[in-house]
N, CA, C and O atoms as a MOPAC input file, in Angstrom:
PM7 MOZYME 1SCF
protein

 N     96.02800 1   -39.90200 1    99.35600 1
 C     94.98800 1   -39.12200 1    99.99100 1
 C     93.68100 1   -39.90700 1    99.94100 1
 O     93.52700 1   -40.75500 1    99.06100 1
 N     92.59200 1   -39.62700 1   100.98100 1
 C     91.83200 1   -40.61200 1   101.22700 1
 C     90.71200 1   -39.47100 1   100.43200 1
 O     90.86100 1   -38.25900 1   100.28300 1
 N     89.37600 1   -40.49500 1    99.92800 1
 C     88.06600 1   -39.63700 1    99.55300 1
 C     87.16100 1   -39.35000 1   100.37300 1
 O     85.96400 1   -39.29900 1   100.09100 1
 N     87.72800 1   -39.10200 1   101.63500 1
 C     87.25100 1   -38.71700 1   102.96800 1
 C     87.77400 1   -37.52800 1   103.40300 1
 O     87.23200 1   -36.80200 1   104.23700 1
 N     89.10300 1   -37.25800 1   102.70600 1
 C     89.66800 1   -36.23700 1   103.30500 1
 C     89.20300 1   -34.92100 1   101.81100 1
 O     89.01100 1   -33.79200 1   102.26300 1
 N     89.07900 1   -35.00500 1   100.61000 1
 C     88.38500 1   -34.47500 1    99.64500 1
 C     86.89700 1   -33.99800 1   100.21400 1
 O     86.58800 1   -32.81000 1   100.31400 1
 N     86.02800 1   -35.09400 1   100.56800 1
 C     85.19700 1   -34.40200 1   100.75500 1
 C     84.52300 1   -33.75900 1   101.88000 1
 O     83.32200 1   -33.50200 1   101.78600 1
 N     85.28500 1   -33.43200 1   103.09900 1
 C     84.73300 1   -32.96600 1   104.28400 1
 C     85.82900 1   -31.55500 1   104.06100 1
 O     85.91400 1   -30.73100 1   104.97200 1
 N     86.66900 1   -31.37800 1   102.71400 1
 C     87.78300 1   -29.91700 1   102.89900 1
 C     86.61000 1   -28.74700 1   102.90300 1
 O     85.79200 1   -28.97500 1   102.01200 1
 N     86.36100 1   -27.75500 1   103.54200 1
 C     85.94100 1   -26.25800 1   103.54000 1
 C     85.73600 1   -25.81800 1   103.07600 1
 O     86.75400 1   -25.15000 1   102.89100 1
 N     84.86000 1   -25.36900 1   102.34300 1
 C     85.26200 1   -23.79300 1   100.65800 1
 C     85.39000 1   -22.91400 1   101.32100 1
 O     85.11000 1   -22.91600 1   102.51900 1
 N     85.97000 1   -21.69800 1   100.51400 1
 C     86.02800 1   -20.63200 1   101.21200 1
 C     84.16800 1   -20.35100 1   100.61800 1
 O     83.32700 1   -20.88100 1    99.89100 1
 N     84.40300 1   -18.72700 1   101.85200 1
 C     83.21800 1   -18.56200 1   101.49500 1
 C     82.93800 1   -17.35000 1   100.28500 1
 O     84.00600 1   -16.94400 1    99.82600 1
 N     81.80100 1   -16.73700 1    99.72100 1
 C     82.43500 1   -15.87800 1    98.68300 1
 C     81.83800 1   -14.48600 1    99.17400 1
 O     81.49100 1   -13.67700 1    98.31400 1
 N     81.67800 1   -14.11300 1   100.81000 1
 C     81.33300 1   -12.73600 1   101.14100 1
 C     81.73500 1   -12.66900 1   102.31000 1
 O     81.67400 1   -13.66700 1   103.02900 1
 N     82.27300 1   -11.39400 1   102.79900 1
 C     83.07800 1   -11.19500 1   103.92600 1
 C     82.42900 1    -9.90200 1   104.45100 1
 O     82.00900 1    -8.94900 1   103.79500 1
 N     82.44100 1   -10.06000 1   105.59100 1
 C     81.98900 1    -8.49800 1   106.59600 1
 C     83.47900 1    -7.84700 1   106.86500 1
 O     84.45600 1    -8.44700 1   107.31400 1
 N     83.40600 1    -6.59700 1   106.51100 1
 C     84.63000 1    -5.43400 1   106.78300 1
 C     83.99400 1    -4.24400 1   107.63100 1
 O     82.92000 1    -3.66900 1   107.45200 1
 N     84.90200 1    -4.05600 1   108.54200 1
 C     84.30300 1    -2.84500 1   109.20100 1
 C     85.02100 1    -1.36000 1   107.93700 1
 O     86.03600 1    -1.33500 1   107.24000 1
 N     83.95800 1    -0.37900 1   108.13800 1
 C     83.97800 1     0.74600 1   107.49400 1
 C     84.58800 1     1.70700 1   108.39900 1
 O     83.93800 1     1.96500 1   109.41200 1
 N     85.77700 1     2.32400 1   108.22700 1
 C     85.65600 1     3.84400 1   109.09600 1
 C     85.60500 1     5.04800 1   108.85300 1
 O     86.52900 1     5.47000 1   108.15600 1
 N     84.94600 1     5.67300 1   109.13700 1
 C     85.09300 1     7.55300 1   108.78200 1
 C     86.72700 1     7.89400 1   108.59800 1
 O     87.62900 1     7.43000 1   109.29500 1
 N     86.81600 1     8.47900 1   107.89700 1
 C     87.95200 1     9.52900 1   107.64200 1
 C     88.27400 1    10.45700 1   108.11000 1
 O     89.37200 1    11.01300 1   108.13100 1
 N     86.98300 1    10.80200 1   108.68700 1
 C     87.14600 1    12.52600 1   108.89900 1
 C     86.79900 1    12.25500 1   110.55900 1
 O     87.76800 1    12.51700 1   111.27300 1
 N     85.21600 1    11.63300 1   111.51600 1
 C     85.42200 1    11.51000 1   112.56800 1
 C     85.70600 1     9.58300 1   113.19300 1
 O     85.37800 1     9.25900 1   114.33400 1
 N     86.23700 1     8.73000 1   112.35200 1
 C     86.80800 1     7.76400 1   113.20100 1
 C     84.88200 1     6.82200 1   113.23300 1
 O     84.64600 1     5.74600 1   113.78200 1
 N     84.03100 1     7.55800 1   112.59100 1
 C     82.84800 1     6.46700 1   112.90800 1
 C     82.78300 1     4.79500 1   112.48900 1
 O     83.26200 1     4.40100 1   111.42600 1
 N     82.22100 1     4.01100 1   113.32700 1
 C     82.54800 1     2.70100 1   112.64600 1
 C     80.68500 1     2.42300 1   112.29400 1
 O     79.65400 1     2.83800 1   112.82400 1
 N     81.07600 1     1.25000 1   110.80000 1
 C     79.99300 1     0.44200 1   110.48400 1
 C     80.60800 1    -1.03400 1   110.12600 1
 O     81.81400 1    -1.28200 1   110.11500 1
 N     79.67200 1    -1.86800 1   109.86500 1
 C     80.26100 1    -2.98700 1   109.05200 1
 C     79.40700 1    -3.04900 1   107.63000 1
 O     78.26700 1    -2.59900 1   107.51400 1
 N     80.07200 1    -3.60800 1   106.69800 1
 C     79.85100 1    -4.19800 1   105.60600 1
 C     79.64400 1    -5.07800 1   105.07300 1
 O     79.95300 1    -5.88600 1   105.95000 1
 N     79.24500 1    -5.84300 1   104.00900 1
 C     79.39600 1    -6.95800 1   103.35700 1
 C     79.91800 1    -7.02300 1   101.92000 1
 O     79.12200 1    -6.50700 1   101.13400 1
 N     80.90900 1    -7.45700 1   101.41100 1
 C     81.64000 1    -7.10400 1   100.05000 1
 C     81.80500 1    -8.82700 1    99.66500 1
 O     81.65500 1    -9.73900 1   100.47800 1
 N     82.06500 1    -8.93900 1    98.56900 1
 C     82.52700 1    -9.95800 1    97.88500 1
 C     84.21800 1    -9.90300 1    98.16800 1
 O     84.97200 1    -8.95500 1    97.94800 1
 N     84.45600 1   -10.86900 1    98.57300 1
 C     85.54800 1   -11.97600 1    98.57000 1
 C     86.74200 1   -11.53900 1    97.88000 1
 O     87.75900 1   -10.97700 1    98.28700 1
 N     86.39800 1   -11.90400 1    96.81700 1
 C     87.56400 1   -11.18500 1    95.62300 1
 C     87.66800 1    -9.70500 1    95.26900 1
 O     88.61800 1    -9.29300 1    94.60400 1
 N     86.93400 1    -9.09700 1    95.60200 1
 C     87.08300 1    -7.57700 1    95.25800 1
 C     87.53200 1    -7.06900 1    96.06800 1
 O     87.61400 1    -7.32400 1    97.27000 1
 N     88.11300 1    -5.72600 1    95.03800 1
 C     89.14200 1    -4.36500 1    95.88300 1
 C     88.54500 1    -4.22200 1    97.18200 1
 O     87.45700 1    -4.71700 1    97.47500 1
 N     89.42000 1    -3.39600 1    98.13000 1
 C     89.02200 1    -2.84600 1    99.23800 1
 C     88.26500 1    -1.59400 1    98.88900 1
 O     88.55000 1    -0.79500 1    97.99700 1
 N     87.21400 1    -1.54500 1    99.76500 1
 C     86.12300 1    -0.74100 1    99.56300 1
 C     86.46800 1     0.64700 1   100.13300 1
 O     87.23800 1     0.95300 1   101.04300 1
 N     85.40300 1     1.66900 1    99.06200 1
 C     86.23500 1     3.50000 1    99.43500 1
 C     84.66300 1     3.91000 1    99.57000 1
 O     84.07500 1     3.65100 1    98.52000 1
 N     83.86500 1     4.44300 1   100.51000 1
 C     82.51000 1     4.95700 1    99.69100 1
 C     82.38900 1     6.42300 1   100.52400 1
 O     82.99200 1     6.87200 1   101.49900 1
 N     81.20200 1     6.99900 1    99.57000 1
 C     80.85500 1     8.30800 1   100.69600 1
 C     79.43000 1     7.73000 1   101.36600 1
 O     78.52600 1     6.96700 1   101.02500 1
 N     79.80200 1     8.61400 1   102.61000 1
 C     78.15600 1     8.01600 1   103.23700 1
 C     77.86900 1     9.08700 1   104.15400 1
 O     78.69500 1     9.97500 1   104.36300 1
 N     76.93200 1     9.05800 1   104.61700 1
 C     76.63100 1     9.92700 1   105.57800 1
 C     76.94700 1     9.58900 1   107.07500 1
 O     76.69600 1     8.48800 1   107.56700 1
 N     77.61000 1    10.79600 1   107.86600 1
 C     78.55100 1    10.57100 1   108.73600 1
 C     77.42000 1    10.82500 1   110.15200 1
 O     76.85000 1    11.90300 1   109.98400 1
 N     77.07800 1    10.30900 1   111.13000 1
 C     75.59100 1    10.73000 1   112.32500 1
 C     77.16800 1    11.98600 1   113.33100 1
 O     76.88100 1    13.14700 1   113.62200 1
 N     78.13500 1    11.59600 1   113.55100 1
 C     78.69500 1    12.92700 1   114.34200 1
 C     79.40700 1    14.03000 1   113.60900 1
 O     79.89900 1    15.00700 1   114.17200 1
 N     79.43100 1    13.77100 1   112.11200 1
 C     79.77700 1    15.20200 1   111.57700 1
 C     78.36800 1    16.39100 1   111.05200 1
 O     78.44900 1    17.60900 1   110.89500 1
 N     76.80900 1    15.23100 1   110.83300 1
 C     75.99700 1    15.30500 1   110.28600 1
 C     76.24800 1    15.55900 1   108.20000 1
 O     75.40300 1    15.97300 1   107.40500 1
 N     77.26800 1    15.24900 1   108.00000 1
 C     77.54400 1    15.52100 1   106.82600 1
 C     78.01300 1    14.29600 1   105.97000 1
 O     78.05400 1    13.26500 1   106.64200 1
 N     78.38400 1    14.14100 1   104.63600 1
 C     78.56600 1    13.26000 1   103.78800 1
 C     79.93600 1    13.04700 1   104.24300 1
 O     80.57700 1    14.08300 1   104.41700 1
 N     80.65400 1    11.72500 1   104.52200 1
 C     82.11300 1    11.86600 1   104.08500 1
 C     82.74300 1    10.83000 1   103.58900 1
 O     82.02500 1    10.12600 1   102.87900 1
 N     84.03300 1    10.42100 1   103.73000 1
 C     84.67600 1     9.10100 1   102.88000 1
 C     84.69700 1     7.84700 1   104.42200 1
 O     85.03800 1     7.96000 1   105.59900 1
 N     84.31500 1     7.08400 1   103.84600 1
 C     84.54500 1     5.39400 1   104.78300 1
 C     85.47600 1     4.77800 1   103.78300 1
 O     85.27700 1     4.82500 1   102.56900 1
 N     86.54100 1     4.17800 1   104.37300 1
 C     87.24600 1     3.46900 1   103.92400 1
 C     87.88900 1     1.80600 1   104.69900 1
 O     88.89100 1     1.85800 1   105.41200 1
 N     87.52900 1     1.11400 1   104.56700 1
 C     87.86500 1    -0.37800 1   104.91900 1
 C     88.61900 1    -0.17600 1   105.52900 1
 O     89.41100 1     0.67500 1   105.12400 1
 N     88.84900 1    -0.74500 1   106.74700 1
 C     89.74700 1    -0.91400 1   107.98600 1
 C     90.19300 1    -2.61200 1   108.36000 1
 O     91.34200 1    -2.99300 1   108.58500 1
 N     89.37300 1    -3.18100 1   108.35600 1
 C     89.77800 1    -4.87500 1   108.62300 1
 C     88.78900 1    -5.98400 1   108.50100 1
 O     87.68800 1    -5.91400 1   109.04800 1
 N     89.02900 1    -6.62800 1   108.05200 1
 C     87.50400 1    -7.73100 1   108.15500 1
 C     87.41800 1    -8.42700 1   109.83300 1
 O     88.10500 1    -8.57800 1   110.84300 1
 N     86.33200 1    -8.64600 1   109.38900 1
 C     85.46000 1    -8.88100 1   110.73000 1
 C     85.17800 1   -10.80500 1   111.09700 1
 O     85.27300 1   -11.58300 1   112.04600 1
 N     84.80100 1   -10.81500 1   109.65600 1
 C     84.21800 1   -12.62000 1   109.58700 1
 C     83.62600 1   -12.37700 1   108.31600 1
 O     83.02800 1   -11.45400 1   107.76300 1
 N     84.12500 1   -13.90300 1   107.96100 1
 C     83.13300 1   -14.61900 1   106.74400 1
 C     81.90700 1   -14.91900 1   106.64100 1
 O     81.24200 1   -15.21300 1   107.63400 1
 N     81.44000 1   -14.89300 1   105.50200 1
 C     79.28400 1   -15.05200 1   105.66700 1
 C     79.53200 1   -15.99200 1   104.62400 1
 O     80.54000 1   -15.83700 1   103.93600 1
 N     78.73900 1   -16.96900 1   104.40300 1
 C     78.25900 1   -17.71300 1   104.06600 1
 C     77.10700 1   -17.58000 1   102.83100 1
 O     76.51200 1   -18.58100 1   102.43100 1

C-alpha cells in the first residue's frame, strides 16, 4: 500500500442529519445526532395536532461535518 493512498482515505464524519416523524400526524423535521448513538425517540410539539407528541427517527438524510 502506497502513503498516498493512507493519506487522502475519508473519516467518517461524527454527526449525521435524521429526519424526525410524528407518530401521531406523519409531521416531518430534521435533526442532528451523533454518529454513534441510539436512534432518537423525543416529545415535541406537533404545528397540525397543536399538541405535544412522540417523533421518532425515520432515516438519515446526510452527514455533517
Amino acid at each position: 500500500m502506497f502513503i498516498t493512498n493512507v493519506l487522502l482515505k475519508k473519516t467518517k464524519s461524527k454527526k449525521i442529519m435524521v429526519m424526525m416523524e410524528s407518530v401521531v400526524s406523519g409531521h416531518n423535521f430534521n435533526y442532528i445526532r451523533e454518529r454513534l448513538a441510539d436512534k432518537l425517540e423525543l416529545i415535541r410539539f406537533d404545528p397540525f395536532i397543536q399538541r405535544e407528541s412522540v417523533y421518532k427517527e425515520k432515516k438519515k438524510i446526510r452527514s455533517i461535518k
